[in-house]
Each structure stands twice: as structure tokens, then as C-alpha cells.
C-alpha positions in Angstrom: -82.9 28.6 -90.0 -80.5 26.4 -87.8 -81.0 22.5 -88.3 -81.2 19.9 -85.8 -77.4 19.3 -86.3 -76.7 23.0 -85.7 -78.6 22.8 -82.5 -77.2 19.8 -81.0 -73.3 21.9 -81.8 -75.0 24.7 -79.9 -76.0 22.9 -76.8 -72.6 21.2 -76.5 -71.0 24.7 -77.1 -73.0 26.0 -74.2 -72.3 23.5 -71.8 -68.7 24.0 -72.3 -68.2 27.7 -72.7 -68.1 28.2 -68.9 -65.4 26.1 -68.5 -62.1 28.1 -68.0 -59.9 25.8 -66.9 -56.1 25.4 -67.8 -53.6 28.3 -69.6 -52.4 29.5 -72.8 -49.2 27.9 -74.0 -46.8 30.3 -72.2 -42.8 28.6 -73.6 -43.6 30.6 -76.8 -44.1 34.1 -76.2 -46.5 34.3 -79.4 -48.7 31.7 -78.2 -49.0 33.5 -74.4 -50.1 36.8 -75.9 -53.1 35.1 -77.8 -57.0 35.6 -76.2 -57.6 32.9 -73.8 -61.5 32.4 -73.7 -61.8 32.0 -78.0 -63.6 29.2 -78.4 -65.2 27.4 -81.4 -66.6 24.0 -82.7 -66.9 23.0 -86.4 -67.9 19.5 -87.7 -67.3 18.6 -91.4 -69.4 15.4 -93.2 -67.7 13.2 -95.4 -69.6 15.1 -98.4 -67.9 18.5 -97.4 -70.7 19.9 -95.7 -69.4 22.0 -92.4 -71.6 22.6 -89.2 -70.0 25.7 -87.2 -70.5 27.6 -83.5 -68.4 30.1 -82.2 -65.2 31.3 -83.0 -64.7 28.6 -86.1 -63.0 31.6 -88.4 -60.4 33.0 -85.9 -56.6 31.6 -87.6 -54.6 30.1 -84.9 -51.5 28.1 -85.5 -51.5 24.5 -86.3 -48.5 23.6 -83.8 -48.6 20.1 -83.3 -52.0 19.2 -85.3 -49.5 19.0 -88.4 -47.9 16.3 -86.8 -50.2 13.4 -88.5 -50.2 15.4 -91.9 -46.1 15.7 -92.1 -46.1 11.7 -91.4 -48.4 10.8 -93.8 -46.1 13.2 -96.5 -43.1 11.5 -95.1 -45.0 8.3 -95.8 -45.7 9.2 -99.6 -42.1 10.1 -99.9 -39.9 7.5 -98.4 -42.0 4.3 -98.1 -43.5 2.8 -94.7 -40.1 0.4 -94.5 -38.0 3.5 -94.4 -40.3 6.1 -91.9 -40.6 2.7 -90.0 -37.1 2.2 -89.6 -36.6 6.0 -88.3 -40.1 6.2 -86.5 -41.7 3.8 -84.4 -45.5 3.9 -83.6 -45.7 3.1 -80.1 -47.4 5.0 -77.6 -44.5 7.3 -75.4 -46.2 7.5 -71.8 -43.9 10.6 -71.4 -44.9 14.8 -72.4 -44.9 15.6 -75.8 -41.1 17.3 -75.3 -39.6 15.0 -73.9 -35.9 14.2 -75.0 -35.6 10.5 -75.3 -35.8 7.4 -77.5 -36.8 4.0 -77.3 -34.1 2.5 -75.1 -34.3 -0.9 -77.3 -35.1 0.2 -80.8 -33.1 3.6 -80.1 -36.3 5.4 -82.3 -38.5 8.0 -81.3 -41.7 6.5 -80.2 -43.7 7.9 -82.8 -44.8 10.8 -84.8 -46.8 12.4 -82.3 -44.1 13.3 -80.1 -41.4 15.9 -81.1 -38.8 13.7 -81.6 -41.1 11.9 -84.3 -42.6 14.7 -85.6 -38.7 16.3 -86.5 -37.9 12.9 -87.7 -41.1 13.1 -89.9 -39.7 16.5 -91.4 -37.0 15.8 -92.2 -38.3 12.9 -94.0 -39.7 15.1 -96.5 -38.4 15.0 -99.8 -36.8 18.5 -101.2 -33.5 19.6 -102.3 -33.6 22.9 -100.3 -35.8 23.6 -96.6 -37.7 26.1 -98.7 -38.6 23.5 -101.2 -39.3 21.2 -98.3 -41.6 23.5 -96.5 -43.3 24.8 -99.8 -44.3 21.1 -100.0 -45.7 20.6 -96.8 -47.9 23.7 -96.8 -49.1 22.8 -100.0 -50.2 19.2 -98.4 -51.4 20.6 -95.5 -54.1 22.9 -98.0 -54.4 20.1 -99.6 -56.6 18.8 -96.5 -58.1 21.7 -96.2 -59.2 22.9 -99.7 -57.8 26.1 -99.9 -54.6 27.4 -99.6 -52.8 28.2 -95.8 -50.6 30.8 -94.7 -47.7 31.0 -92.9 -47.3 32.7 -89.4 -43.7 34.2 -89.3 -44.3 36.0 -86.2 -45.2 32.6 -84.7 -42.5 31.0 -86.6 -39.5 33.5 -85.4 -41.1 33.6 -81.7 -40.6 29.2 -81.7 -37.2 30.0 -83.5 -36.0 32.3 -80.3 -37.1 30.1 -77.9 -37.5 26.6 -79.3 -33.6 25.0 -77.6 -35.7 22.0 -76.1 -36.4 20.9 -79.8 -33.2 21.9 -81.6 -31.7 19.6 -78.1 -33.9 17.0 -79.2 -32.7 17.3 -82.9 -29.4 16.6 -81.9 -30.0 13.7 -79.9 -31.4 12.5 -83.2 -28.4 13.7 -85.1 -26.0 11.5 -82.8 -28.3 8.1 -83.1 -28.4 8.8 -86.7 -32.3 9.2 -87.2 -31.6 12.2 -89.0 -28.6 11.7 -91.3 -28.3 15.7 -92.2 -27.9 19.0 -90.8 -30.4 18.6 -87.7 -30.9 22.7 -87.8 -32.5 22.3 -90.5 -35.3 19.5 -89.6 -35.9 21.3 -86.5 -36.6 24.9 -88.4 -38.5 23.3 -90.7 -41.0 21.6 -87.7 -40.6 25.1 -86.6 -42.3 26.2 -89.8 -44.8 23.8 -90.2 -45.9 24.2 -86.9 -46.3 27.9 -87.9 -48.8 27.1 -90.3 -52.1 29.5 -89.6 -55.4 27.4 -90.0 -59.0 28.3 -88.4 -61.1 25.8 -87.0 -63.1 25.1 -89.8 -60.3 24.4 -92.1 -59.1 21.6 -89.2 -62.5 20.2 -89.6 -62.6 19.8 -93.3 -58.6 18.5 -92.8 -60.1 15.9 -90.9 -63.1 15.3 -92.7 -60.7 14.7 -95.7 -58.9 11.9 -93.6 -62.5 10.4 -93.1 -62.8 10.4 -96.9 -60.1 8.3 -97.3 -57.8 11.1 -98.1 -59.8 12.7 -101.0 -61.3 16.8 -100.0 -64.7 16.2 -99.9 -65.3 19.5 -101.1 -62.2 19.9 -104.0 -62.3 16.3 -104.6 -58.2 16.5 -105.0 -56.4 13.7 -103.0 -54.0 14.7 -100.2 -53.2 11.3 -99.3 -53.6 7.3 -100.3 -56.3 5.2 -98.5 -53.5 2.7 -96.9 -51.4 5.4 -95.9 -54.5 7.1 -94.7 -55.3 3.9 -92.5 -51.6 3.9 -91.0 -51.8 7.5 -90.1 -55.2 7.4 -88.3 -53.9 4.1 -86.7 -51.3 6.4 -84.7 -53.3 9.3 -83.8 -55.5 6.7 -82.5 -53.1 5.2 -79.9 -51.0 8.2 -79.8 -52.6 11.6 -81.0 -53.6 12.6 -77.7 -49.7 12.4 -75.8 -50.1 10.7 -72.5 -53.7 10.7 -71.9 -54.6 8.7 -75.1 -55.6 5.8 -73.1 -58.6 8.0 -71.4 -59.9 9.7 -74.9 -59.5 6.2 -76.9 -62.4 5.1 -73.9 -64.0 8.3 -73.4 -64.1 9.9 -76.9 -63.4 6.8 -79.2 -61.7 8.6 -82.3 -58.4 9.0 -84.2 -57.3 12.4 -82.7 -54.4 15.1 -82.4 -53.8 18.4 -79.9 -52.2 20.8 -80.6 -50.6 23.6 -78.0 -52.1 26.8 -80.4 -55.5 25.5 -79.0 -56.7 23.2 -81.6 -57.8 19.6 -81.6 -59.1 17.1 -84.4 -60.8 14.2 -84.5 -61.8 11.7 -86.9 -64.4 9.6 -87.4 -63.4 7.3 -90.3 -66.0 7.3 -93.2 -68.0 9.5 -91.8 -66.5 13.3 -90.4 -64.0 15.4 -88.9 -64.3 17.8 -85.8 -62.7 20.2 -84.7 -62.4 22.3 -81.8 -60.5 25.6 -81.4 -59.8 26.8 -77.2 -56.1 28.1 -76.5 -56.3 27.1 -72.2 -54.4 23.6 -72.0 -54.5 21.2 -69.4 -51.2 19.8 -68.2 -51.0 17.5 -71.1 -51.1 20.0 -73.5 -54.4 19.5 -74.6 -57.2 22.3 -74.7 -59.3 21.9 -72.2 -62.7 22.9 -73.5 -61.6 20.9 -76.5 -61.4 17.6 -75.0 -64.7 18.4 -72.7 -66.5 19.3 -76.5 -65.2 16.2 -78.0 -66.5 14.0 -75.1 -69.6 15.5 -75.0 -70.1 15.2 -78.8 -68.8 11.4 -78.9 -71.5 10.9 -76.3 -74.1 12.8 -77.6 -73.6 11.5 -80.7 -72.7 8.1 -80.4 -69.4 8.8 -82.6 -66.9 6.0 -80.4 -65.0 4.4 -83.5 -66.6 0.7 -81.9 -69.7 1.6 -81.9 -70.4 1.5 -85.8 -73.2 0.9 -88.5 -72.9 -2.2 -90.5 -73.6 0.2 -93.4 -71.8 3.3 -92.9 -73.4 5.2 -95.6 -77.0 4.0 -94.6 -79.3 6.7 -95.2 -81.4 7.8 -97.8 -82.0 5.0 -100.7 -84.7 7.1 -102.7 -86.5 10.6 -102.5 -89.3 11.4 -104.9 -92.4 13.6 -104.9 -96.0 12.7 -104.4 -96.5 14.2 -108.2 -94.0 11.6 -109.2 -95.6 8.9 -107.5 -99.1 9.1 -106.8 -101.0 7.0 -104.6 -103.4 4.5 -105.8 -106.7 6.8 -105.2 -109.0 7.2 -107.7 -109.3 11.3 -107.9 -111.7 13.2 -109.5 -110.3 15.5 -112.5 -110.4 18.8 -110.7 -107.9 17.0 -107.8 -105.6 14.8 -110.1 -104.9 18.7 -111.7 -104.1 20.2 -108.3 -101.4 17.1 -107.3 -100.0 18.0 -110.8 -99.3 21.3 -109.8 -98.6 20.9 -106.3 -97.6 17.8 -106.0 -94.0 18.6 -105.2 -94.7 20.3 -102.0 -95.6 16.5 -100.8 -92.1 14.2 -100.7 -91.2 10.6 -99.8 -87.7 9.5 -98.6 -86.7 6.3 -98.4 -84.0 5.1 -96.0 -82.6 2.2 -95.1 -79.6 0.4 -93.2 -78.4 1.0 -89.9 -79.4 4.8 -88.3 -76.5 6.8 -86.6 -75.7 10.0 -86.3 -74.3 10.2 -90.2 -77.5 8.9 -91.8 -79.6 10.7 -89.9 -77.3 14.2 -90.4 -77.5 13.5 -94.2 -81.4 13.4 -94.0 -82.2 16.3 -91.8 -79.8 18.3 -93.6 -81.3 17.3 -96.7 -85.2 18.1 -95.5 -84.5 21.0 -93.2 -83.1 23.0 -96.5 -86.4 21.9 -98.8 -88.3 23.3 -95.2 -89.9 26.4 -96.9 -91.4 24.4 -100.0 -93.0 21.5 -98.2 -96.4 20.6 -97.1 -96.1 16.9 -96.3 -93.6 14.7 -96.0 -93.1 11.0 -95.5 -89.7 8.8 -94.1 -90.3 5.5 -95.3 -88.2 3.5 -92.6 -89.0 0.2 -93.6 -85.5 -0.7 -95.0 -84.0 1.0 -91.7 -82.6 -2.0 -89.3 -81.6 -0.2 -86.3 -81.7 3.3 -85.5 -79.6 4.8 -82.3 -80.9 7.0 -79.8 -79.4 10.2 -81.3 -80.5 9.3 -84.7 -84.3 8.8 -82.9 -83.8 12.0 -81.5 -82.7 13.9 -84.5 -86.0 12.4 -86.5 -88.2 13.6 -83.5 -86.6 17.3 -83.6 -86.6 17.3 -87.1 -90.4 16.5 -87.5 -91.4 18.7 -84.6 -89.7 21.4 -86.3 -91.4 20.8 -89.7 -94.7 20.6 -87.9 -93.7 24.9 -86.6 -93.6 25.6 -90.1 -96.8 23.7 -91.3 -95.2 20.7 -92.4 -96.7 17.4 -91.4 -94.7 14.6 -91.6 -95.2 11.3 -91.3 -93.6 7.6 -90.9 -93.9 4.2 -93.2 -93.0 2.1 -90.0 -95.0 -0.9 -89.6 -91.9 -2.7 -87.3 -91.8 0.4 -85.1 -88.0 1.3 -85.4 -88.9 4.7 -84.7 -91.0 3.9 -81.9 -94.0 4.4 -83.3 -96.6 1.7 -83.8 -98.6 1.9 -87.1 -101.7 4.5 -87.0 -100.6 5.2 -83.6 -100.8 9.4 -83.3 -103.9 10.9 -83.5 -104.7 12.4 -87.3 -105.4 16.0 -85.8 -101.5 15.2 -84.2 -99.9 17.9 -86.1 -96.6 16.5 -86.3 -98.0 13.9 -88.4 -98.5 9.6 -88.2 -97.5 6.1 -89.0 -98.1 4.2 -91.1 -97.7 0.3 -92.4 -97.6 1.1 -96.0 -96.5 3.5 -98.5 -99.4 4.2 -100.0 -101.4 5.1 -97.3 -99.2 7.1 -96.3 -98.7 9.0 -99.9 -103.4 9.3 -100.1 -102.7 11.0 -96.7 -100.1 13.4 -98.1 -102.4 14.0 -101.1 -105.3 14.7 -98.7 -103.3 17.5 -97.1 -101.9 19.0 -100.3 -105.5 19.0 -101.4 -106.9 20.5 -98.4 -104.1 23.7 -99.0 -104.6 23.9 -102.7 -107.6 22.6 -104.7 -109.5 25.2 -106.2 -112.8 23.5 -107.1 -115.5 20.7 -105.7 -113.7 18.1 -103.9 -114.8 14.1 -104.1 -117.3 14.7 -101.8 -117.2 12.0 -98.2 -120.5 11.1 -99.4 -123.6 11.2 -101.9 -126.9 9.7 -102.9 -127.7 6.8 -105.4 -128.7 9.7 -107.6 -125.7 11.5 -107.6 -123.6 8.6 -108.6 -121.9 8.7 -111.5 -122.7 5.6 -112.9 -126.2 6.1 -112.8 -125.4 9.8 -114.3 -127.8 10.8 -117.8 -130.9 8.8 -116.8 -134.4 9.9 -116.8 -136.0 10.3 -113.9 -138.1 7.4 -114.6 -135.4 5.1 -115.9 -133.4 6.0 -112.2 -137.0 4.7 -110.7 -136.7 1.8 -112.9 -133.2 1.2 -111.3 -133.7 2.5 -107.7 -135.7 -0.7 -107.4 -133.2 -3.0 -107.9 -130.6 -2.0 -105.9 -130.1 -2.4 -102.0 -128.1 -0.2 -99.4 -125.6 -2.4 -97.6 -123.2 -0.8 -94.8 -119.7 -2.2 -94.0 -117.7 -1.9 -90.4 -113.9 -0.9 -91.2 -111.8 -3.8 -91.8 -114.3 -6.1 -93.1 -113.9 -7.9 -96.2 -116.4 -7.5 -98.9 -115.1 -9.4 -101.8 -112.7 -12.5 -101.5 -110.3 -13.2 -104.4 -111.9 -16.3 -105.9 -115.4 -14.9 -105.5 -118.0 -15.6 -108.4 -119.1 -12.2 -109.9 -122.2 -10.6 -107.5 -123.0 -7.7 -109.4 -122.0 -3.9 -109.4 -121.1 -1.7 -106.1 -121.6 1.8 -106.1 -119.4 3.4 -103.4 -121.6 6.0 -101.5 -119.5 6.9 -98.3 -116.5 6.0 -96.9 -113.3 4.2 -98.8 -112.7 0.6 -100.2 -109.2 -0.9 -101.2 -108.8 -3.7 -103.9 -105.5 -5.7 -102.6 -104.1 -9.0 -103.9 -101.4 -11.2 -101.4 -98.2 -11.9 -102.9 -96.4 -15.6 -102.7 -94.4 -14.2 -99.9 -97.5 -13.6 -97.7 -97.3 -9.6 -97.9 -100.5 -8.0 -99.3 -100.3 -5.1 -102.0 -102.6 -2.4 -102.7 -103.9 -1.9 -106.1 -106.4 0.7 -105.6 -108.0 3.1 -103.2 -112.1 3.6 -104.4 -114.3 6.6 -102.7 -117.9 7.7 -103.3 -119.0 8.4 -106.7 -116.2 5.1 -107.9 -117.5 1.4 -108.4 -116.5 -2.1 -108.2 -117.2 -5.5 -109.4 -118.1 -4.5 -112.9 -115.4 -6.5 -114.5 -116.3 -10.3 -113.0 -119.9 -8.9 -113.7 -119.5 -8.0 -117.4 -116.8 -10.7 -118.1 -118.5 -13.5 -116.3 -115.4 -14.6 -114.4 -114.2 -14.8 -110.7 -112.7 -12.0 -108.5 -109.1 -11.6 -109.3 -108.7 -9.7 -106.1 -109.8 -8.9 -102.5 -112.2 -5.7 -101.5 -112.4 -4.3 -97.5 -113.6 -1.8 -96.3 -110.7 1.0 -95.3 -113.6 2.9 -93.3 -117.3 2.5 -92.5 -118.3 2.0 -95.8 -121.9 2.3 -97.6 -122.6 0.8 -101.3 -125.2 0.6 -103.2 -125.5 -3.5 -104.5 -127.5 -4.3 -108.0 -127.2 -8.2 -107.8 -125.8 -10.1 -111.2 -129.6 -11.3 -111.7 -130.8 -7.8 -111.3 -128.5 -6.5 -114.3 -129.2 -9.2 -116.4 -132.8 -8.6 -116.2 -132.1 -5.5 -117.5 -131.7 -6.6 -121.2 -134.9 -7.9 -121.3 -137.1 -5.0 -119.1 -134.9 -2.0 -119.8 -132.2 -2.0 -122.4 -131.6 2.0 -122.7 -131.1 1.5 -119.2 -128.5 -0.9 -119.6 -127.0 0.7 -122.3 -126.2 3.9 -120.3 -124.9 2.3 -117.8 -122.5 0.5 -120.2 -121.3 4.0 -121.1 -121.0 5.0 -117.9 -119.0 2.2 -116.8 -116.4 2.3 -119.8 -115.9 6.1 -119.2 -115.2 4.9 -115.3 -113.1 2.0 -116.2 -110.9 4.4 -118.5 -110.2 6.8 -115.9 -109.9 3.6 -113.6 -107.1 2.8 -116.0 -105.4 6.0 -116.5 -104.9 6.8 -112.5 -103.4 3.0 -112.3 -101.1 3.9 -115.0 -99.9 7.1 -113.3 -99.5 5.1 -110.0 -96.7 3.0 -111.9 -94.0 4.7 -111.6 -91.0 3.1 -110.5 -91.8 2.7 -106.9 -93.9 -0.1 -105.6 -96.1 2.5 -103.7 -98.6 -0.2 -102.5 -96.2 -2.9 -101.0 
């Protein structure tokens, strides 16, 4: 099923398709033969993971995309001082081709251009060209993770017709850039320009350059981080030929063109793109490329100045309501279905700044668990700002969850998401928010419950009878106690209990829900337990004769049944088996108190 990511590549694809401005590159007869209207789009994550539309699998070749990628070998070989003293690295203002030097320096301008990029070859280190071009190619696959081809038809076609660049080459030859034969650096640009790649291999290229010159997917280096930093420094200013000043504003990313169509970008620490379309505009530059790239950087919020603080923000922790229950007292028969189906119900905590990345990494992450959940949560409490696109992606990705009969839900008490705690309707069935996590996780066990528990349910209400606590009494020893006990009723929010509270005798929940909570130093209150009908409280300052360690409100309208301290200490004297059996049925309550407490502990603080 196609993610949120793989829509938003979609709609950008479709709003550029139409566009058939600009023509094949017609100088090399190769290149002018090629179909004019292919057109793909493939995006690579730092991790290795690669969205694709369209033609992403069609080989084209890399022309001047290898440009950067012969540098940065040149780089590894010779040293910055000595590329730097053949090369410089500012931006030309002139075409691509154009035969000239820096009238002061007497350099090329930099790598970008042809007269840097031959300078750059023949810069690589090698005995013979064959040597030389069998290490470039191997660089260049390197980037990509598996290993390229080379395009002699292409190759022979630039040979015929390439005199510009072997004109260029001697210009070089006669300043001295190049020291040897310069026939032989300009065959060997030639040859590396010849190089067959596909869109999607330019995408993981560039993704490797985000990744600080490891392949996310192979893990093998191509290139060093500083050298990595020096490279993207140039496409940056001069990747794009003479219209770099427009896509630095407009588009915001390291970036280089190529005339077979191509064009990557790179978003440092985060992803490559790439964008196959062989019409070129007059710069050289394809021109449903550059509209893709814009529209992406826009939609997106990719421009290289607009970053997180964290880049990596995203997800902190992910667990599974079986791993981390809430703090709900549950009857046997429902602690038993959580423990089977508990892992349809999962929590993921995120945190940091929200941008496109983070949020890619997440929906990624949830859309492929899509088909085995039931409820899921996004804790966003550790999230400091989220973008628009980011917003957006979380909205898609929970409306498309909610299709497929997954509720989700938010832990958002601050709002980030733009959702105010307990602000969506609980028939809403894309979910709600909530201001705490474990809330939030006794919801996501209420819905998991409601799919899969096979047995009586903790039913929303019952009598004094039915109460456990009272459970194995005569009829006449429940008359004996039905007299001492009063029905009181509580609004929702109101506090029963204070913390500091003498004892008052023993509740019997018989409708609706009461939390025990404690406040913290730092002013933020923590659940410690979630009690429904058929549980109790108080019988711990009652049997004990000590104060309340902690504060009772009502999370509903609530109905107990009260029997007064007095009232159960007149028991010794009036009805002692009375007394006793509730004894026993306290303990067995207290224990099974205890034992959903010790579950709740996992590593998570599910109550803060």
C-alpha cells in the first residue's frame, strides 16, 4: 500500500509531468536520439530506504553528475592544497562549456564546469587511463551500492563530436593545469561521463553524500566526512552552472545537472533526490527536474537553512501495549486477552524537532506494521516543534490507519500537533488526545479488548451484592453489612481522597472509574492506578491506621459504596465472620492490586 511519503512523490510527479518544455541534448548524437518525455523521481533516506515514481529504473548517462564524484576522488588522491592549486571553487557566471580561466588565478573556476571537471580527471591517480577510469567507476558504484556500467555507444558518440572539450583541454595544457598528455584527461571525462546510472542509483549516490560519505545501504565508505563537506560546499554555489543563484533561493540544496537528463540534490544528514527528465532548459538543466526539485524543497521544507536543531529527531522509543500496560486494574479473563493481543496496540515515542525526516522515519515505520495494528499511540510530548509538512504527514498517516481500522491517538498535552487534550470526539474514528500516557495506553487496551476478549468483561457497573469484596457471605451476613454502608455519587473531576487524609473507611467502586495519583516535587502529577467497579480503595489507611499516601478523583461519574472506619470496627465486636471474610477478600484484592502494579513497571513511566 503506498505511504504518505509515496503519495506526496506522486502528487509532485503529477504536477510536473505535463510540463514539456526545453530539448534533448542535441551536440551529442547519442543523447538526441534518447525518449524525450521519460521522467522519474526517486528520494533515498539517510538509512537507505528509496521512495520512487515513474521512470526511476530507465539507465541514462551520468554526463556531468560525475562532476562532484571525480573531485571528491581527485581530492582523496592528491590533497585539497594540490586540487586547490589546479581548481578553484568559485562560481563561473558563464555555460558549462565555456573555454576560459580565471583571468587572475589563470584556474578553471571550479569543478563544475568542464574545464574543472577535466582538470578533476586528470587528477586521478593511475599509471594507465584504463587504470584511471577503472578507479573512477568503481567510486562512482561506490555511491551507488552496486556496480555501474559503461556506455560505449555514448562514450564513442562524445569522442566523435566532443572538439569543444578536447579545445578546452588544451587551453589547460598551455597554462599548465594539466602537466600531461591533455588527450588523455579529456577521453577519460569522456568516459566517465559515459557512465550508465538510473535514477534511483543517483538517489542513493546522493543519499550516500548525506551520510557523510558512508552507503547507507552497503555501509562501505566512498568518501571522508571533510572531503564530503568541501564537495557539497561547491555543488552548493556551483552545481547548478549559471542559475545556481536562483536554486540556492528556490530549492536550497547542494546540487548537480547533468545534460543526459539527470539532476541530484542533497540534503545533508538527511537524503538524496533525484530526478531523471532528458528536455533541458538553456542552462542545461532538465527542466521537469528543476520544477520537481522546487516543488519538493517547498513541499517539503528541505531548503538547507531551514533545519531541525536535532536532525535525527524522531522516534526515541516504540513498545507494545503488552509490554507496557496501563495502570488499570483488569479482571483475569482481560489481563489474558492484552497478553495475547497486546501487540496489535503500540506506543511511539518521539521527540526533537519535526521535519520532513522525522516524520518520513515514523510513517514509514507505522505504515509497514499497518496490517497488524489495532491502536496506536504517538506520544509527542518530547516533540519541540513540528513543521507544517511534518503536521500534515501525521494527519495523512492517521487518517489512513483509521481506513484500515486503526485508531490512533496523540499524548499531546502542549498541543504541538494541534490538538488540544481530549479534544476529538471518542466515536472520532481517527482517534484522540490525550495529556498523559497512560490514559492514552487504558484507551488502547479498551479497543483491543472490545476486538478480542472472549469472555465477561469488567462490567460499567454492579450492585453492592455483586461486589467482590463482599463475595462468599450469607445472605444474612450481606444484611448484616448492607446496613452499614452508604451510596455516595461523585461528579467527574472531583477529589475524593486528599493525600494527607486520616483513614475513612473502605470504598467499593460500583460505576464509573477512580485514579489514585501522587504530585511529584516538580509539580507534575503521576498516575498510580486506574480502579473500576468490582475494585476498592482505602483499605490500607483503614487496616494500617495511617494517613492517605495518595490522592483519589473521580475520572468519571463515579458511585461507591462507603463503610465508615467506625462501622468496620464495630464489626469485631457484632460480626466477626463477617469481618473475617472480608479480610480474605481484601488480601486476595490487594494481591492482584499488587501483581497488575508490578506488570505496569516496565521501563517506561506510563503514568507521568
Amino acid at each position: 500500500m503506498p505511504t504518505v511519503v509515496d503519495n506526496i512523490l506522486r502528487h509532485v510527479f503529477d504536477i510536473c509531468r505535463d510540463n514539456t518544455a526545453g530539448a534533448v541534448a542535441d551536440y551529442i548524437p547519442e543523447l538526441a536520439a534518447v525518449a524525450p518525455d521519460g521522467f522519474g523521481i526517486a528520494l533515498a533516506t539517510s538509512d537507505g530506504y528509496v521512495y520512487e515514481v515513474g521512470d526511476t529504473s530507465i539507465p541514462f548517462t551520468i554526463q556531468s553528475i560525475s562532476k562532484p564524484f571525480t573531485y571528491g576522488l581527485a581530492l582523496a588522491d592528491r590533497g585539497e592544497d594540490v586540487v586547490a592549486s589546479k581548481i578553484d571553487i568559485e562560481p563561473s557566471g558563464e555555460p558549462f562549456n565555456e573555454i576560459s580561466l580565471d583571468p587572475i588565478t589563470e584556474r578553471p573556476r571550479n569543478p563544475m564546469i568542464n574545464a574543472g571537471a577535466i582538470t578533476s580527471a586528470s587528477l586521478v591517480a593511475g599509471r594507465t587511463i584504463e587504470e584511471r577510469f577503472e578507479r573512477i567507476r568503481q567510486s562512482y558504484s561506490r555511491y551507488a551500492g552496486r556496480e555501474l556500467t559503461f556506455n560505449r555507444a555514448v562514450y564513442e558518440s562524445e569522442a566523435r563530436t566532443g572538439n569543444r572539450n578536447r579545445a578546452i583541454g588544451y587551453m589547460l595544457r598551455s597554462f599548465d593545469i594539466i602537466e600531461n598528455d591533455p588527450d588523455a584527461a579529456v577521453d577519460l571525462y569522456f568516459r566517465q561521463c559515459s557512465i550508465d546510472v538510473t535514477a534511483a542509483d543517483l538517489a542513493v549516490m546522493a543519499a550516500t553524500m548525506a551520510n557523510n560519505g558512508v552507503n547507507p545501504r552497503t555501509r562501505e565508505r566512498a568518501l571522508s566526512p571533510a572531503l564530503i563537506e568541501r564537495v557539497l560546499s561547491v555543488m552548493t554555489t556551483c552545481g547548478m552552472y549559471d542559475s545556481a543563484g536562483d536554486w540556492v533561493a528556490r530549492v536550497g540544496m547542494p546540487a548537480k545537472s547533468g545534460v543526459g537528463g539527470g539532476i541530484v540534490a542533497v540534503l545533508p544528514g538527511q537524503m538524496g533526490i533525484a530526478v531523471y527528465s532528458p528536455r533541458l532548459d538553456s542552462h542545461g538543466n532538465s527542466v521537469r527536474g528543476v520544477d520537481a526539485c522546487r516543488e519538493l524543497s517547498r513541499k517539503l521544507e528541505l531548503h538547507f537553512l531551514h533545519v531541525t536543531r536535532a536532525s535525527r529527531s524522531a522516534i526515541r522509543g516504540r513498545y507494545t501495549v503488552a509490554e507496557t500496560p496501563s495502570r488499570k486494574r483488569r479482571s483475569e479473563i482481560e489481563q489474558d486477552a492484552l497478553a495475547r493481543f497486546g501487540t496489535r496496540g503500540r506506543i511511539y515515542e518521539l521527540h526533537g524537532d519535526l521535519l520532513f525526516s522525522g516524520a518520513e522515519t515514523v510513517v514509514r515505520e507505522i505504515g509497514n506494521l499497518d496490517a497488524n495494528l489495532d491502536a496506536l499511540i504517538l506520544d509527542v510530548r518530547g516533540v519541540d516543534e513540528v513543521s507544517a509538512i511534518a503536521r500534515s504527514m501525521i494527519d495523512e498517516l492517521r487518517t489512513q490507519l483509521a481506513t484500515n481500522g486503526c485508531r490512533a491517538s496523540l499524548v499531546d498535552p502542549r498541543g504541538v500537533l494541534g490538538m488540544v487534550s481530549s479534544s476529538v470526539d471518542p466515536s472520532d474514528p481517527s482517534g484522540r488526545a490525550f495529556g498523559d500516557l497512560g490514559s492514552a495506553i487504558g484507551w488502547a487496551e479498551e479497543l483491543i479488548l472490545d476486538r478480542y476478549c472472549v469472555g465477561p468483561r469488567q462490567p460499567p457497573k454492579i450492585t453492592t451484592r455483586e461486589h467482590p469484596v463482599l463475595s462468599g457471605l450469607t445472605d444474612e451476613q450481606f444484611e448484616e453489612i448492607e446496613r452499614l454502608i452508604e451510596s455516595r455519587h461523585f461528579a467527574r473531576g472531583e477529589v475524593i481522597v486528599r493525600s494527607g487524609d486520616a483513614a475513612m473507611g473502605l470504598f467499593l467502586v460500583l460505576a464509573g472509574e477512580v485514579s489514585s495519583t501522587y504530585q511529584a516535587a516538580d509539580g507534575s502529577r503521576h498516575r498510580i492506578s486506574t480502579l473500576s467497579p468490582g475494585m476498592s480503595f482505602g483499605e490500607m489507611p483503614l487496616l494500617a491506621q495511617t494517613k492517605f499516601l495518595l490522592d483519589f478523583c473521580a475520572d468519571t461519574p463515579l458511585t461507591v459504596a462507603v463503610m465508615t472506619t467506625t462501622d468496620f470496627e464495630s464489626l469485631t465486636e457484632t460480626a466477626p465472620p463477617v469481618k473475617l471474610e472480608l479480610l480474605k477478600n481484601l488480601a486476595a484484592g490487594a494481591y492482584l492490586q499488587m501483581n497488575t502494579a508490578i506488570k505496569s513497571l516496565g521501563q517506561f513511566d506510563v503514568g507521568r
